[in-house]
VOSEVEX-238763 format. One record per residue (C-alpha): residue in three letters; residue number from 1; chain; x, y, z. Coordinates in nm, 3 decimals. Layout:
<recs>
  res    n  chain        u        v        w
  Ala  NUM      A        X        Y        Z
...
</recs>
This chain:
<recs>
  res    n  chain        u        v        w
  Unk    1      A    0.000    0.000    0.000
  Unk    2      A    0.126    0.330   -0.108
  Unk    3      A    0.228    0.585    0.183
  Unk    4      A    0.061    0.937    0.188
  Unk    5      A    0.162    1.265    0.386
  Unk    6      A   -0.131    1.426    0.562
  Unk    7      A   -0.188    1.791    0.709
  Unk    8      A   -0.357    1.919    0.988
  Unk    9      A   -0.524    2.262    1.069
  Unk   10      A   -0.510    2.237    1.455
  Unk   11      A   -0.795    2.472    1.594
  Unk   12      A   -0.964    2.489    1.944
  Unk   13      A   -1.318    2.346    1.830
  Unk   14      A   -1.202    2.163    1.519
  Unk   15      A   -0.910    2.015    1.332
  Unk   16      A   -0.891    2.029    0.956
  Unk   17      A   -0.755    1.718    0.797
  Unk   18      A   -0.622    1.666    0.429
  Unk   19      A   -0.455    1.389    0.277
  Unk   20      A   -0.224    1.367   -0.033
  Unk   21      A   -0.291    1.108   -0.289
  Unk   22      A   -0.028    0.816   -0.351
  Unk   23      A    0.221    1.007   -0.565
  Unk   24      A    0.195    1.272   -0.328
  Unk   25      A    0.108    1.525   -0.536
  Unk   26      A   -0.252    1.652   -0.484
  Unk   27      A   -0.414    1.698   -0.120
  Unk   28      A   -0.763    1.637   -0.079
  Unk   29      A   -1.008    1.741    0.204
  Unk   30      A   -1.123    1.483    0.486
  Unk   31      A   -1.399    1.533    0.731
  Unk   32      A   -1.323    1.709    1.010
  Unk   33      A   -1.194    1.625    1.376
  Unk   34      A   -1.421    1.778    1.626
  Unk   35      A   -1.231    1.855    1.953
  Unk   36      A   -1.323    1.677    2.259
  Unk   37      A   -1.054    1.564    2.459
  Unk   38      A   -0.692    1.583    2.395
  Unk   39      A   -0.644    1.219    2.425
  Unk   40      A   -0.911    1.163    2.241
  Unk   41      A   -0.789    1.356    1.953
  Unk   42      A   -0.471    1.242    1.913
  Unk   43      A   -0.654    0.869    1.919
  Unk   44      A   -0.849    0.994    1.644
  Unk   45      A   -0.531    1.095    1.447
  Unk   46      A   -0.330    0.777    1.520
  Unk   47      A   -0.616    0.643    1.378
  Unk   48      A   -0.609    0.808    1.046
  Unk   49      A   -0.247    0.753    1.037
  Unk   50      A   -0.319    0.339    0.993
  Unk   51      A   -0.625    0.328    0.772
  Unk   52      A   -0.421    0.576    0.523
  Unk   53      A   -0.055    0.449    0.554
  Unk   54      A    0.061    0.800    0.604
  Unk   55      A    0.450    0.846    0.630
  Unk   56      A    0.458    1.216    0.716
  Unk   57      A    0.232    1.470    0.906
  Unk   58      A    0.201    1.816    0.822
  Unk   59      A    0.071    2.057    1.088
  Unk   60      A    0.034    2.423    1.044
  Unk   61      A    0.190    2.667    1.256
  Unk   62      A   -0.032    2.943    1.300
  Unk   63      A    0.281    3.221    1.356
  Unk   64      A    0.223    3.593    1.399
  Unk   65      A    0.266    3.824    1.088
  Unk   66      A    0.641    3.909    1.189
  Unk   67      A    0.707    3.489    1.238
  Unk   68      A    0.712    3.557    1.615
  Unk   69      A    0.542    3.236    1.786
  Unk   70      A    0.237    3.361    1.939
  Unk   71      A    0.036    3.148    2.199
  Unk   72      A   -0.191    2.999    1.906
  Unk   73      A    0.142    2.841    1.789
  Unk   74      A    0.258    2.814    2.119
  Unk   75      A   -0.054    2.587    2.188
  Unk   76      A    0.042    2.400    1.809
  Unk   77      A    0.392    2.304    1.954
  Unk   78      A    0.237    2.156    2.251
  Unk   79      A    0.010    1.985    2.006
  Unk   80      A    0.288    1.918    1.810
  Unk   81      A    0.506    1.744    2.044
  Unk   82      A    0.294    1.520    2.205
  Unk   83      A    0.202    1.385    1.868
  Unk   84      A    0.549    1.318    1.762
  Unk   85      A    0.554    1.105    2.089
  Unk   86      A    0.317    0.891    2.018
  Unk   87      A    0.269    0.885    1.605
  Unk   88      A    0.443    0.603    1.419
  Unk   89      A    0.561    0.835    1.143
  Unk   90      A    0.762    1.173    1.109
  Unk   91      A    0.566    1.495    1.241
  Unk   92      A    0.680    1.849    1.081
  Unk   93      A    0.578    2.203    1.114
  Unk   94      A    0.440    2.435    0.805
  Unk   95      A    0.442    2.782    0.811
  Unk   96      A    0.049    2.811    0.759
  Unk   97      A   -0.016    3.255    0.819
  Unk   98      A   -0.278    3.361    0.638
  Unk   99      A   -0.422    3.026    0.534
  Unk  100      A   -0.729    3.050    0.672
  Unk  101      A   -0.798    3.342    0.540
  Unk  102      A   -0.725    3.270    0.202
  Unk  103      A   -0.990    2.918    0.268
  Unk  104      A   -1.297    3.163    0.345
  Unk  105      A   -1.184    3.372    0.043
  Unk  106      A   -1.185    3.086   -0.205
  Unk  107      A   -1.533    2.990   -0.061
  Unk  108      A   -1.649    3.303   -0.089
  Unk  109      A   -1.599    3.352   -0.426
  Unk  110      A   -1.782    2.996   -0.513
  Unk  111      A   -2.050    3.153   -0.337
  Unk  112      A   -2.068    2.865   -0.072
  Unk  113      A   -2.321    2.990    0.181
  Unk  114      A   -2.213    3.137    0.494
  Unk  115      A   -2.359    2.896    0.739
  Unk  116      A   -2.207    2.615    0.523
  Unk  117      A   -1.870    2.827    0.519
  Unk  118      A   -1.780    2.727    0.890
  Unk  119      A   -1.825    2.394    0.800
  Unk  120      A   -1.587    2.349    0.509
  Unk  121      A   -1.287    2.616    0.635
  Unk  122      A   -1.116    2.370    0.821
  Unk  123      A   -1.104    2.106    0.561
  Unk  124      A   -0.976    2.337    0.266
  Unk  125      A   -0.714    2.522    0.534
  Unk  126      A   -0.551    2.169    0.584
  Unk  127      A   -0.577    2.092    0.202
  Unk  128      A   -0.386    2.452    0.114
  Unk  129      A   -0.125    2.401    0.404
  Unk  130      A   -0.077    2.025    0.253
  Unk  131      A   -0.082    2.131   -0.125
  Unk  132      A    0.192    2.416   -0.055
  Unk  133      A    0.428    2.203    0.152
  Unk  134      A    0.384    1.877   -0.182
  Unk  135      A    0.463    2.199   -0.402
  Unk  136      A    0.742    2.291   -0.204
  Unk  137      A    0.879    1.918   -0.157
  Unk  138      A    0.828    1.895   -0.530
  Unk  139      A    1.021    2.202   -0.626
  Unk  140      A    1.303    2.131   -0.378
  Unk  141      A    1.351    1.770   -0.525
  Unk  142      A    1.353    1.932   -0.874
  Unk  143      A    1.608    2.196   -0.777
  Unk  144      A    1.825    1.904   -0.624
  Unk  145      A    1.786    1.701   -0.943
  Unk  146      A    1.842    1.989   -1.202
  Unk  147      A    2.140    2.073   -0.946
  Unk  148      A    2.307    1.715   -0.959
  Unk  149      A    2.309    1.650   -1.367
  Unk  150      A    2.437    2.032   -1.426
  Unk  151      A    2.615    2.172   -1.118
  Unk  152      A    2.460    2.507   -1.147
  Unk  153      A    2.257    2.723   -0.965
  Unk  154      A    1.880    2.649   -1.042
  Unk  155      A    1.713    3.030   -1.068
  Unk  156      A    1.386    3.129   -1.158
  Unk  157      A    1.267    2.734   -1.126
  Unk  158      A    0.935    2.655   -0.911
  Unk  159      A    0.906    2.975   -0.729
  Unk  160      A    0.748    2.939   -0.424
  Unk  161      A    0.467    3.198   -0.340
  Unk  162      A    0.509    3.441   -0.099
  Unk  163      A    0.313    3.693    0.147
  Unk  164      A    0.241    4.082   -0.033
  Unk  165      A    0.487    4.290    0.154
  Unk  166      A    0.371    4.651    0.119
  Unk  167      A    0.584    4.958    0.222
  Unk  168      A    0.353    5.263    0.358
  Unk  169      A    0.506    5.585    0.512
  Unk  170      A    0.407    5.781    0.788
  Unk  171      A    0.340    6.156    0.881
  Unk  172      A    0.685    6.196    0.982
  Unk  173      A    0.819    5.994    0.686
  Unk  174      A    0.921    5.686    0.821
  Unk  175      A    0.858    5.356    0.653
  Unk  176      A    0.656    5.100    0.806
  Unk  177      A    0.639    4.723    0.626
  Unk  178      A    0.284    4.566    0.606
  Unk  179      A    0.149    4.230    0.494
  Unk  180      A   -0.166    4.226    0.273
  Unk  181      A   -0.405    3.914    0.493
  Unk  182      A   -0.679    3.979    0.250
  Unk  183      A   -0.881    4.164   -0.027
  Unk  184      A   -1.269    4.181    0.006
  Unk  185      A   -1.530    4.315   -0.143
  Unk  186      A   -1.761    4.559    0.064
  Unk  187      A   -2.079    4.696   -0.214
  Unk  188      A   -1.891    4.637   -0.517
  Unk  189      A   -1.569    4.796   -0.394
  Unk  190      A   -1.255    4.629   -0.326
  Unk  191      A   -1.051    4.696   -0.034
  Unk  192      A   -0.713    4.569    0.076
  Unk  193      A   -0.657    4.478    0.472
  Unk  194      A   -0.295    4.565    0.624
  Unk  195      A   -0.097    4.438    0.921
  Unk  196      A    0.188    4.572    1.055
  Unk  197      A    0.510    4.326    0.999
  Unk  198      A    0.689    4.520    1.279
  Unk  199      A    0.436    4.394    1.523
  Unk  200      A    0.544    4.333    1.932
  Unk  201      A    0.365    3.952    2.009
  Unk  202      A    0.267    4.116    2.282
  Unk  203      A    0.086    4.414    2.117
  Unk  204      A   -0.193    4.365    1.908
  Unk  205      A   -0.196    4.433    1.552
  Unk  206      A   -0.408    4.683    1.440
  Unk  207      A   -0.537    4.658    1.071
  Unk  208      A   -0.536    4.924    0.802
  Unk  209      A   -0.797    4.954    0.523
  Unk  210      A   -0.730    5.124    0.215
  Unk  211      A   -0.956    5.156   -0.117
  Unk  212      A   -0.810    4.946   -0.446
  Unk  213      A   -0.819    5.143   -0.719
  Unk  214      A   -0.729    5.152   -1.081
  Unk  215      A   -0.496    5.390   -1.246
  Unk  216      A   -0.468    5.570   -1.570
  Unk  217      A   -0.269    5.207   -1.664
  Unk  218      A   -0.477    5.000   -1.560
  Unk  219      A   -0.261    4.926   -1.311
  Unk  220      A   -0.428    4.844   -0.891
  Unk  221      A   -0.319    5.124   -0.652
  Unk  222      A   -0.421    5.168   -0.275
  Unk  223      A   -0.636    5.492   -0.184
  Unk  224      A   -0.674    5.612    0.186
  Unk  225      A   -1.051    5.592    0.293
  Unk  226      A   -1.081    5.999    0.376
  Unk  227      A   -1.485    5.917    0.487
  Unk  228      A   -1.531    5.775    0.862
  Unk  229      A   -1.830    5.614    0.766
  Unk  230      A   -1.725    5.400    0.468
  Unk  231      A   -1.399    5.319    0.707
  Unk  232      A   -1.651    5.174    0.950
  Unk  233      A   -1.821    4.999    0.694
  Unk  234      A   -1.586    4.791    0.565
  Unk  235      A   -1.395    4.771    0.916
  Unk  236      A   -1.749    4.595    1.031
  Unk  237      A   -1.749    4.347    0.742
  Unk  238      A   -1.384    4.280    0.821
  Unk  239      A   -1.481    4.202    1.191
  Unk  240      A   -1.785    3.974    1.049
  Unk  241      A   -1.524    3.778    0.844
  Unk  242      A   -1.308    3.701    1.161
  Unk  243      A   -1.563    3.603    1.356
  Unk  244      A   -1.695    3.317    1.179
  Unk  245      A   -1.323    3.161    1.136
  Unk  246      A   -1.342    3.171    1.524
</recs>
């Protein structure tokens, strides 16, 4: 029986499960794991680990915007390392920031209704988290192979995608680095949502909105929202969005 690799999106209510296929290269969605106790979940896991053969778990590490381990990963790693205790196969980490996120977008643009949302997150989180780390496992082993027959440096081969880094300066002209966690759509308009890179753990991050626009070229700029009132708007649709990934 083939071996698979499987990824989990370790919540406090649920934990989303995907599993790769036998040539590990696509991840597909599994129902899943409601939390009860923690004994009982890891059971549950051990479990899937048998029926599927898997050789490899995946679990995303929910790390702040600036990689700082906050204590949602903090709570992973304990996860983490009790499972590597008692699993039969190897148990690695995956950088999983903003996953989530872009799980309710994707289901928000196939219109999936919002009470059916909740339901589904979980399962396409783990399935993103597991199809980025095959991609990446398939673009090392390519850069290793290409690397072996021709002894040169393999550039521009399998890039791997990355978070929007955005540069915005202040009043008093300094620069301050922000992440782009999402794009929605408030009454036909776009918006873009901001966190601060340069983010304390201890402090909490606070968001900026701005308007996406088009230029003259065609080309999608970022427009400060001058009116309080749309601000609020599209800060309380922004709230809405969080709240049902909770």
């Amino acid at each position: 029986m083939a071996e698979r690799i499987m990824a989990l999106d370790v919540g406090d209510k649920w934990i989303g499960v995907a599993i790769s296929d036998e040539m590990a290269v696509l991840a597909s969605t599994k129902p899943p794991i409601k939390r009860s106790s923690h004994s009982h979940d890891l059971q549950l896991i051990l479990d899937l680990v048998a029926v599927w053969n898997i050789k490899e778990i995946v679990v995303g590490l929910p790390l702040n915007m600036n990689a700082s381990v906050g204590p949602q990963a903090q709570k992973t790693l304990k996860f983490v390392t009790t499972l590597r205790a008692q699993a039969s196969c190897e148990v690695v980490t995956w950088d999983e920031r903003l996953t989530t996120r872009l799980a309710e977008r994707l289901l928000i643009e196939r219109d999936v209704r919002r009470e059916n949302r909740k339901k589904l997150v979980d399962g396409l989180a783990a399935a993103l988290i597991l199809q980025g780390y095959l991609d990446h496992k398939k673009n090392t082993k390519l850069r290793e192979d290409i690397t072996m027959a021709d002894d040169k440096d393999l550039i521009g081969q399998g890039p791997e995608e990355e978070d929007e880094i955005i540069t915005l300066t202040d009043e008093d002209g300094h620069e301050h680095e922000f992440v782009v966690v999402d794009v929605i759509e408030v009454e036909e308009q776009d918006y873009a949502i901001l966190l601060p890179i340069d983010t304390e753990e201890d402090e909490e991050a606070e968001a900026v909105i701005l308007r996406l626009e088009k230029d003259d070229d065609g080309d999608d700029v970022l427009v400060d929202i001058e009116s309080e009132e749309e601000w609020e708007k599209v800060a309380q649709a922004y709230e809405e969005l969080l709240d049902e990934d909770e």
